[in-house]
C-alpha positions as CSV (number, residue, x, y, z in Angstrom):
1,X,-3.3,160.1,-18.8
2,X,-1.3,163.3,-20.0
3,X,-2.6,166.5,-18.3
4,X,-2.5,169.8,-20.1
5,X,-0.5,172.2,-19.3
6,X,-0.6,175.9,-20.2
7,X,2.6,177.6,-21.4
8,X,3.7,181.3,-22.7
9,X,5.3,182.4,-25.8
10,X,6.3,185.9,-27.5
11,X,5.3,186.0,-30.8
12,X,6.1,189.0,-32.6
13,X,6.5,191.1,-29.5
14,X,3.3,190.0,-28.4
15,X,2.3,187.1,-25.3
16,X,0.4,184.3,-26.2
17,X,-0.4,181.2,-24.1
18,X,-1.1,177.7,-25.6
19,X,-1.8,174.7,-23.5
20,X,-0.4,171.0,-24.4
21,X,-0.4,167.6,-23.0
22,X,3.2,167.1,-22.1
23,X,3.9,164.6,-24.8
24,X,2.7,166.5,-27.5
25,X,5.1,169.7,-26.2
26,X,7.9,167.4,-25.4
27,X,7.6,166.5,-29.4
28,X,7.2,169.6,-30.3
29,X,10.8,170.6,-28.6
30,X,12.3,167.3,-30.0
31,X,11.3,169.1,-33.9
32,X,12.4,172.4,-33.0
33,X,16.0,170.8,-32.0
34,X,16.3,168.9,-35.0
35,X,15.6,171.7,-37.3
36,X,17.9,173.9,-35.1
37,X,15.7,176.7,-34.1
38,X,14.4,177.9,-31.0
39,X,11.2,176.6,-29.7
40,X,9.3,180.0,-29.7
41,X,10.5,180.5,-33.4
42,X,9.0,177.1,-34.2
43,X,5.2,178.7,-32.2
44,X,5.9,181.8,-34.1
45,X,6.1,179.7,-37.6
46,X,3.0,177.6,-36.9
47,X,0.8,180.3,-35.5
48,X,1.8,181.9,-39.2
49,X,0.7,179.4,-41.2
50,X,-2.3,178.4,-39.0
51,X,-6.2,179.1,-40.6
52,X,-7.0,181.8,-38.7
53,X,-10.4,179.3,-37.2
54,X,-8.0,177.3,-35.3
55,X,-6.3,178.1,-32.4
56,X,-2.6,177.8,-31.5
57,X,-3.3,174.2,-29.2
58,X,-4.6,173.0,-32.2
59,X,-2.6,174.3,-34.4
60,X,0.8,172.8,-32.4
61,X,-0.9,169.9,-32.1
62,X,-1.8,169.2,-35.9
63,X,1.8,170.5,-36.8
64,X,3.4,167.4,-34.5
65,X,1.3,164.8,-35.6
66,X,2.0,165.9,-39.1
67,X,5.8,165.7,-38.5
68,X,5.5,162.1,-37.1
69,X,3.5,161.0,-39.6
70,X,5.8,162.5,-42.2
71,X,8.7,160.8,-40.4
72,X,7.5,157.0,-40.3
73,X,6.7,157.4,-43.8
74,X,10.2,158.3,-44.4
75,X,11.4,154.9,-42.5
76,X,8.9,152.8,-44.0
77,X,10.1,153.8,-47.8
78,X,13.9,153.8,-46.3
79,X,13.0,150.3,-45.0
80,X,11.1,149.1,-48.3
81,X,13.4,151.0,-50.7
């Protein structure tokens, strides 16, 4: 079992804190590295486009499973194709 763990970002000159289950931030810094930005750009970005209902956990969490889902469809149609 994963426990959550709270950490702080500056997102347009403000603090914020999220908290995340460690594999779900160590994902999150795996995406930010392959798209070559920093992590707290990457926060800043989904905290953007985020429905202002949700809240940034949620948000960061959504955005990860997104990105892995997005990336096994990519091998599966690479693999099939």
């Amino acid at each position: 079992m994963s426990l959550v763990r709270k950490h702080s970002v500056s997102i347009r000159g403000h603090r914020t804190s999220y908290s995340l289950e460690q594999p779900f931030f160590d994902e999150l810094a795996r995406i930010a590295g392959l798209r070559g930005v920093p992590l707290a750009a990457l926060i800043a970005e989904i905290d953007e486009g985020r429905p202002r209902e949700a809240n940034l956990s949620s948000a960061i969490r959504v955005y990860v499973l997104d990105w892995v889902k997005g990336e096994r469809t990519t091998v599966a149609s690479a693999q099939n194709g």
